[in-house]
C-alpha positions in Angstrom: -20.0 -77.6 64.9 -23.1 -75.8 66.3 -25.9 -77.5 67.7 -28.3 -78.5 64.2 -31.2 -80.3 65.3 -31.8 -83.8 62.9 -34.5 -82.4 61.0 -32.2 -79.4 59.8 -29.6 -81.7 59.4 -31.7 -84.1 57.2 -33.1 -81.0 55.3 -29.8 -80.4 54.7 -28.3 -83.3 53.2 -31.1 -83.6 51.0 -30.2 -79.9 49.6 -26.9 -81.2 49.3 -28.8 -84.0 47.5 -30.1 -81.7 44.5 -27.5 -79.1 44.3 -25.0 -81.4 43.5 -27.4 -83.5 40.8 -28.5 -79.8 39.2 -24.7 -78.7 39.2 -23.6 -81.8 37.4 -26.1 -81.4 35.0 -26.3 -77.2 34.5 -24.1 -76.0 36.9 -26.1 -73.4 39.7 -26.4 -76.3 42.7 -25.7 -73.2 44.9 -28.1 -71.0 44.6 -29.9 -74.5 46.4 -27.6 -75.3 48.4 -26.5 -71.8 49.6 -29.9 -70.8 50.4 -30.6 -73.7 52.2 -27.3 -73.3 55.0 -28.5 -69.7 55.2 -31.9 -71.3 56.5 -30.6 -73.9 58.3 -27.8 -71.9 59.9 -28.9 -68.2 60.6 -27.2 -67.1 63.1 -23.7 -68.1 61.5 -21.3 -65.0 60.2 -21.8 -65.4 56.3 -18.2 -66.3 55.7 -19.0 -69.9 57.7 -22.3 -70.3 55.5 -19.8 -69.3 52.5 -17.3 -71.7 53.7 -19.4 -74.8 54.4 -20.6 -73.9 51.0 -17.6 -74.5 48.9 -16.4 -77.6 51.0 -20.1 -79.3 49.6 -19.5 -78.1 46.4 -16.2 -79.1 45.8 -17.1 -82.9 46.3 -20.2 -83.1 43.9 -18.2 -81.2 41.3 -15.0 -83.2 41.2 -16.9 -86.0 40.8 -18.8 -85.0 38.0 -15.9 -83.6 36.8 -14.4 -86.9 36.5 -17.5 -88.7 35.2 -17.2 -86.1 32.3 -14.0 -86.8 31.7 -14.1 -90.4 30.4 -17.5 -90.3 28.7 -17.3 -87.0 26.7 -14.7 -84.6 24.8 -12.9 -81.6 26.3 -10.3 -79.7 26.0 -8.6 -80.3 29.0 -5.7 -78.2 28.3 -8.2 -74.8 27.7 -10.4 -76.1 30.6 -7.3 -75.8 33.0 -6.2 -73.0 31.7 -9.3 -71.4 32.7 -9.2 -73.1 35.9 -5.9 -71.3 37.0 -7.6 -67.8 36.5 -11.2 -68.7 37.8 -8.8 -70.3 41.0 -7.0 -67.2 41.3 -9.8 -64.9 40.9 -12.0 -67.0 43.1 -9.1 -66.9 46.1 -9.3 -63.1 46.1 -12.9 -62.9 45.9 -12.9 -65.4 49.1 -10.7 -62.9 50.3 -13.2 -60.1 50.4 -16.2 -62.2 51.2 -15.8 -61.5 54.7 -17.6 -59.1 54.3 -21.0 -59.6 52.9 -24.0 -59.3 54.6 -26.2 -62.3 53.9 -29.4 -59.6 53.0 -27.7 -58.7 49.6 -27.4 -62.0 48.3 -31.2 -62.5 47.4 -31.6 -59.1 45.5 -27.7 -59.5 43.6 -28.6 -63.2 43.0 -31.9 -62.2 41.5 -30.5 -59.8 38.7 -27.7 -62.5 37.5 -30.6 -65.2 37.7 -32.8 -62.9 35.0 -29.9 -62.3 32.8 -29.1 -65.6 32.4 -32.9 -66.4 31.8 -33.2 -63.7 29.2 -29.9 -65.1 27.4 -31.2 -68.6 27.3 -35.3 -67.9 26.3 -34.4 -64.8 23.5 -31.7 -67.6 21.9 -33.7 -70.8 21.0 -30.7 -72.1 19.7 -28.7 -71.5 22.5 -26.3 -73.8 23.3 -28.4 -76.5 20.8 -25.5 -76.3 17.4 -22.8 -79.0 17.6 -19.7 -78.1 18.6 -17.8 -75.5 16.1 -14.0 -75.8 15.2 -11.6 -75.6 17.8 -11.6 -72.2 19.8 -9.1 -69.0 18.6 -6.7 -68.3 20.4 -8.2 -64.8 20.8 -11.2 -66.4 22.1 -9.6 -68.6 24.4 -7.8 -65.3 25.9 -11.2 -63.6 26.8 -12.5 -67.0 28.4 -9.6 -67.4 30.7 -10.3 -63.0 31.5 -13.9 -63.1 31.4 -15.1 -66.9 32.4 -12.1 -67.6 34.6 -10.5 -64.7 36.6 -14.1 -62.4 36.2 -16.3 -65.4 37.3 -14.2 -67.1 39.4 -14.1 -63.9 41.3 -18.1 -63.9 41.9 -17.5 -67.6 43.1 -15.1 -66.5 45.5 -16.8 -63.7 46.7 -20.6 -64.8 46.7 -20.9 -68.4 44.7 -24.7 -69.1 43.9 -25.1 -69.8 40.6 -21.0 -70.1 39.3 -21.5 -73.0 37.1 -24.6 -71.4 35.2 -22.5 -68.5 34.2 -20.0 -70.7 33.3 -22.0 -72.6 30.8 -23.2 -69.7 29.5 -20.3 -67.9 29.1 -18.4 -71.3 27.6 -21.4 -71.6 24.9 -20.7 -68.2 24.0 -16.7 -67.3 24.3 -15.6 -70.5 22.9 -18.9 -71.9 21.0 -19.6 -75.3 22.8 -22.8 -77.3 23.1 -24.3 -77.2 26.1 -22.9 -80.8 26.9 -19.4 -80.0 26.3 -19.7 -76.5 27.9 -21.1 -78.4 31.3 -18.1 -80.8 31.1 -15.6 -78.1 31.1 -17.4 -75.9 33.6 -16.9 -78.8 35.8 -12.9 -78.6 35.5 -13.0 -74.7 36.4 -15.6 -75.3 38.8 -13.1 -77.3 40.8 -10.8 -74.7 40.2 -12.7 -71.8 41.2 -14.0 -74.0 44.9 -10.4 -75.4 45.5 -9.1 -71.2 45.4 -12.2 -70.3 47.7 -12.3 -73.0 50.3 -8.2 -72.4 50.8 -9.1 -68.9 51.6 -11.6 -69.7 53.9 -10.0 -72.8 55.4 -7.2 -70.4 56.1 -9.5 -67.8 57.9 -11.1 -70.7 59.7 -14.4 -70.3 58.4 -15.2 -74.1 57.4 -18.1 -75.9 59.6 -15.9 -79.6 58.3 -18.2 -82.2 60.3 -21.1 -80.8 58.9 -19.7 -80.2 55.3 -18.1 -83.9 55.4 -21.7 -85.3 55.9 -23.4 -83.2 53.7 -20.9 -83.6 51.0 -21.6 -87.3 50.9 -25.1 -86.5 49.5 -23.4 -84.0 47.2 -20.9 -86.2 45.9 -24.1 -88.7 45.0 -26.5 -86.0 43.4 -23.0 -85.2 41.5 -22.7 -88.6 39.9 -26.1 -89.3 38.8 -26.6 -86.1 37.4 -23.7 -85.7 35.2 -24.6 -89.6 34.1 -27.7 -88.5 33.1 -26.8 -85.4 31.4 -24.6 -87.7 28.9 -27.3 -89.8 28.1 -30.0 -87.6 27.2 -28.3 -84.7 26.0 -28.3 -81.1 25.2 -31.9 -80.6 25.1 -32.5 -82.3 28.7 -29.3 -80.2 29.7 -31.3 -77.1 28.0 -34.6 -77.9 29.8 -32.9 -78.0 33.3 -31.4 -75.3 32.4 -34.4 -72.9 32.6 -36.8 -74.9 34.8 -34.0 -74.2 37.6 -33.4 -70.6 37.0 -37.0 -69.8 36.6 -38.1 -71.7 40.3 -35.1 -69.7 41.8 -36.1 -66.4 40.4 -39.8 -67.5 41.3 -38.6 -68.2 45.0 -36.2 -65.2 45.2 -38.7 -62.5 44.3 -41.5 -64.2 46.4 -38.7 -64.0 49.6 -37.4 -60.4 49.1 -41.2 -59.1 48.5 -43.4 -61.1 50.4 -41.5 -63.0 53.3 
């Protein structure tokens, strides 16, 4: 591991901290967490940032994943189904990843973060209507293309902001509420980091003593947020929802313009 001074390190965890409570909640704990190892470490190759990344993630999220499980209804059987492609598609994305330059994350994470916005504000509803009758197969099929293998790629490849897409994408494929379509982005979500951090643990590009202790802070931001997105619902789940993506696009547009 390179030499992180304590105040980093701290700085850090606490990142760790609030990506992993806002991706058991929304989903998006990257575009936090990411940002923040790109600070922290910059003058680490990307694909170790990357890396790091998805060995952080992968703790929160299987916990919340969990949590989910026994308190709320899925359809574990579509969810996995959807977390084979989004594995797959995230393994070749990893793949690739190499070769990124950290300067086009801000600018490509921008764009996705105001399409998402736009979805949520110009559909009050969104995401608000009870849970409709059990998904087609049809529409099942285009989950598994477009919310598993297509997203799951752009986890593999860059990450930020995977589980907001998947939420989205869920409400709208297979007609969830906002509750049920966090829950089951959590079961991809494992998915989608388990087929990315086996790509980069096989290129060697995992930081593990420094992912170990911020992952600890990860796995408690997981827990607390998904408890707390079961108690108060979809509205809190909706309000997260866009307080997060407008601060990021606020902070992302004030760093590519003004920094």
């Amino acid at each position: 591991m390179p030499d992180i001074s304590l105040t980093t390190l701290a700085l850090l965890c606490i990142a760790a901290a609030g990506a992993g409570w806002i991706d058991a909640v929304v989903g998006g704990g990257g575009l936090i967490q990411l940002p923040a190892l790109l600070v922290g470490l910059p003058h680490l190759p990307t694909a170790y940032v990357l890396g790091t990344n998805k060995a952080v993630a992968i703790v929160g999220t299987s916990a919340a994943a969990v949590t989910y499980t026994r308190r709320t209804r899925i359809d574990v059987r579509t969810a996995v189904k959807i977390g084979v492609a989004a594995a797959g598609g995230s393994l070749v994305g990893a793949f690739f990843a190499a070769g990124i330059n950290s300067a086009v994350l801000r600018p490509v994470i921008m764009v996705v973060l105001l399409v998402v916005l736009a979805s949520v504000l110009l559909r009050p509803a969104f995401g608000s209507a009870p849970a409709g009758e059990p998904a087609t197969r049809q529409r099942v099929l285009t989950a598994i293309l477009l919310a598993g293998a297509g997203i799951g790629f752009y986890d593999g490849l860059i990450g930020p902001g995977t589980g907001t897409f998947l939420v989205i994408a869920l409400v709208a494929i297979l007609q969830l509420d906002l509750v049920e379509a966090s829950a089951t982005t959590k079961i991809v979500n494992v998915c989608t980091n388990l087929g990315a951090l086996a790509m980069f643990g096989y290129q060697g590009t995992v930081l593990w003593q420094l992912a170990l202790m911020m992952a600890l802070f990860n796995l408690a931001g997981g827990l607390v947020g998904a408890r707390m997105a079961l108690k108060r619902g979809t509205g809190f789940v909706r309000v997260v929802l866009v307080v997060v993506v407008v601060s990021l696009v606020i902070k992302l547009a004030h760093d590519q313009w003004f920094a």
